[in-house]
N, C-alpha and C positions, 0 to 999 in steps of 0.2 A: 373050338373055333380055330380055323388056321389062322396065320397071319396074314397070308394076303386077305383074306375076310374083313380080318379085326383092321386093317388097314382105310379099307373100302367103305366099313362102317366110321370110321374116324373122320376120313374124308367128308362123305356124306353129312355128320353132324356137323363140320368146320363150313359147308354149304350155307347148312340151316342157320346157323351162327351168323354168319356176312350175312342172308337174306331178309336175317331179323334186325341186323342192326342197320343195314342200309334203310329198310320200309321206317324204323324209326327217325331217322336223319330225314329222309324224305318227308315225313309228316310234321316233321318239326320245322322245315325249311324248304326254302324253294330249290327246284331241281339246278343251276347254277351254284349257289352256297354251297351245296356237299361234293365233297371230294372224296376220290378213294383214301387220302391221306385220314381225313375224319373218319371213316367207315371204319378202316384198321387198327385208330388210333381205340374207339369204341368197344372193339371186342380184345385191345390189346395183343394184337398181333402186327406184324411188319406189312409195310403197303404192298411190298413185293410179293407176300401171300397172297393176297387176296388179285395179285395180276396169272398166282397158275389156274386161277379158278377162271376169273374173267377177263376179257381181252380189253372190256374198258368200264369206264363207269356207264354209256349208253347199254349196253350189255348187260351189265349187273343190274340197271334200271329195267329190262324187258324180264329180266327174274324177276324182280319185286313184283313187276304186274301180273306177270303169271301168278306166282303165288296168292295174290288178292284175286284172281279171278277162280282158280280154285278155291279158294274159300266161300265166294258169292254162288258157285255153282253148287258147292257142297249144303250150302243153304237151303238155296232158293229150288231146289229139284225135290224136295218135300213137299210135296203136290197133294193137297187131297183126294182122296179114295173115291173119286167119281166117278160114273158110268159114262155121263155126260164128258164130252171132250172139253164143249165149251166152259165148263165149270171147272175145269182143271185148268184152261189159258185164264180166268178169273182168276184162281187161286195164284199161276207164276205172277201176276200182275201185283197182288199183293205184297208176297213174298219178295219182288223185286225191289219195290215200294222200301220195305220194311227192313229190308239188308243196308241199301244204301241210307234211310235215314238213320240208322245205329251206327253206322263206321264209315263217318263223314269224309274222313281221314281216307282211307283206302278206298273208297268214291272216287273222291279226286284226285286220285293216282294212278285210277283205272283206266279215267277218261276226260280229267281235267289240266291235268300238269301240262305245262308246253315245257319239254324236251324231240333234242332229235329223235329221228325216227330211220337210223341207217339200221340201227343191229336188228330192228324189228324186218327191213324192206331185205335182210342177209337170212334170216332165218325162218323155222315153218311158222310164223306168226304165232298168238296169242291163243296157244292152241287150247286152255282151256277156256275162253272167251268163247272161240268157235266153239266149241262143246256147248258153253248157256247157249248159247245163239241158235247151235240146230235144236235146241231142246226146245224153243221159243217156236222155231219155223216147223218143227217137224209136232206139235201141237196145232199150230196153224192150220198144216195139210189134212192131219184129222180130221178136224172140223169141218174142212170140204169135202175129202171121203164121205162122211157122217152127214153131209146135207145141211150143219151148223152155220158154214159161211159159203158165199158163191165162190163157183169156181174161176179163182185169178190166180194171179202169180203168188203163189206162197211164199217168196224170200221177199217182195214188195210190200205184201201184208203186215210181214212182221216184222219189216224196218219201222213200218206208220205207228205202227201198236209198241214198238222200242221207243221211236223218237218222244211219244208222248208220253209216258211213264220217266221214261231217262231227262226229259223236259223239265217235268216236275220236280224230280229228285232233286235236280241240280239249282234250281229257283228256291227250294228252301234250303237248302246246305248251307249257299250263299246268301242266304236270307234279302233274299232277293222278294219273297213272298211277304215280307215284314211291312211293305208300302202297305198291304190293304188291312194291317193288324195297328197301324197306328193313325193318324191326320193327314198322311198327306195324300189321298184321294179323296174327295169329297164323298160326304155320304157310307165312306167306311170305318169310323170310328169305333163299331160298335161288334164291327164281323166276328174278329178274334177265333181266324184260323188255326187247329190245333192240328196234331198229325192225325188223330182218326179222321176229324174233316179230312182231309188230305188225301187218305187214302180210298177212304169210300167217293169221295168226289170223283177223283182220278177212275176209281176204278167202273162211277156209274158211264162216265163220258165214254169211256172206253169201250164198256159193253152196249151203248146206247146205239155208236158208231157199227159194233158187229152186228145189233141187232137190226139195225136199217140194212147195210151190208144183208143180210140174210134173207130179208125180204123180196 
């Protein structure tokens, strides 16, 4: 290995390093509380380090999200092996489901934290988001190729079919779904909504919605 190599790979691990200790800080804390000062102090290195890497903490913040969103795509694109399109936007519908109720944490850093949003509006955006995202729409158009759903707008299709999956996710993270598992609605004392409920609920509404849609 030359040295500029062994260099580059050095770098690169010192990357991985700052991006795992920031997502940790970040999960631990609200985006305000962490500072590059903390981040550096975390992997024991100088703040000044971690400024040749990133121009700021918003910046270092749109790595973090990157990163978690490759991991959810790295997931969630394990599709099962079906002929049927529509069986395979089932299957993302799950696996979305079931990404985000495991890594509550990277959830809402995805798409919950309120931070600014200049290095995001500077740079090519959330490009592996956009990657889950054409993998969502570009199943979608399938399905109308295939006769599965009518022919509309495919990126409108699969914002409706996002919003409500991403709806839910974010209603039980926040246990926000917890009103209808204890007293205080009437009449729900007794529901005791679990995640399989959850998921098969979400996912019958879902298909119920395509399957009128198709008619």
């Amino acid at each position: 290995m030359g040295i500029q190599e062994r260099k580059e790979r050095e770098k690169e691990a010192l990357r991985r390093r700052i991006i795992e200790a920031a997502t940790g800080l970040f999960r631990e804390e609200t985006y305000a509380n962490v500072s590059m000062r903390k981040i550096a102090a975390r992997i024991e290195y100088s703040v000044g380090t971690l400024y040749l890497y990133y121009r700021d903490k918003d910046e270092l913040f749109l790595a973090v999200q990157e990163a978690a969103f490759e991991r959810a795509f790295d997931f969630i694109q394990r599709l099962p092996n079906a002929e049927d399109p529509l069986e395979r936007l089932r299957g993302l519908g799950e696996r979305y489901i079931q990404f985000g109720l495991e890594n509550p944490d990277l959830y809402r850093l995805m798409f919950m934290m309120e931070h600014p949003m200049q290095a995001l509006e500077e740079s090519d955006g959330w490009r592996a988001g956009i990657k889950l995202h054409s993998l969502l729409s570009s199943l979608v158009e399938e399905c109308m190729q295939k006769g599965r759903l009518p022919q509309k707008d495919p990126l409108k299709m699969s914002f409706m079919l996002w919003s409500m999956v991403h709806g839910m996710v974010s209603l039980k993270i926040t246990c926000r779904l917890d009103i209808y598992n204890g007293t205080h609605l009437p009449g729900c004392e007794n529901l005791n909504l679990d995640v399989d409920d959850m998921i098969q609920g979400t996912n019958n509404m879902v298909m119920a919605l395509l399957n009128d849609l198709a008619e």
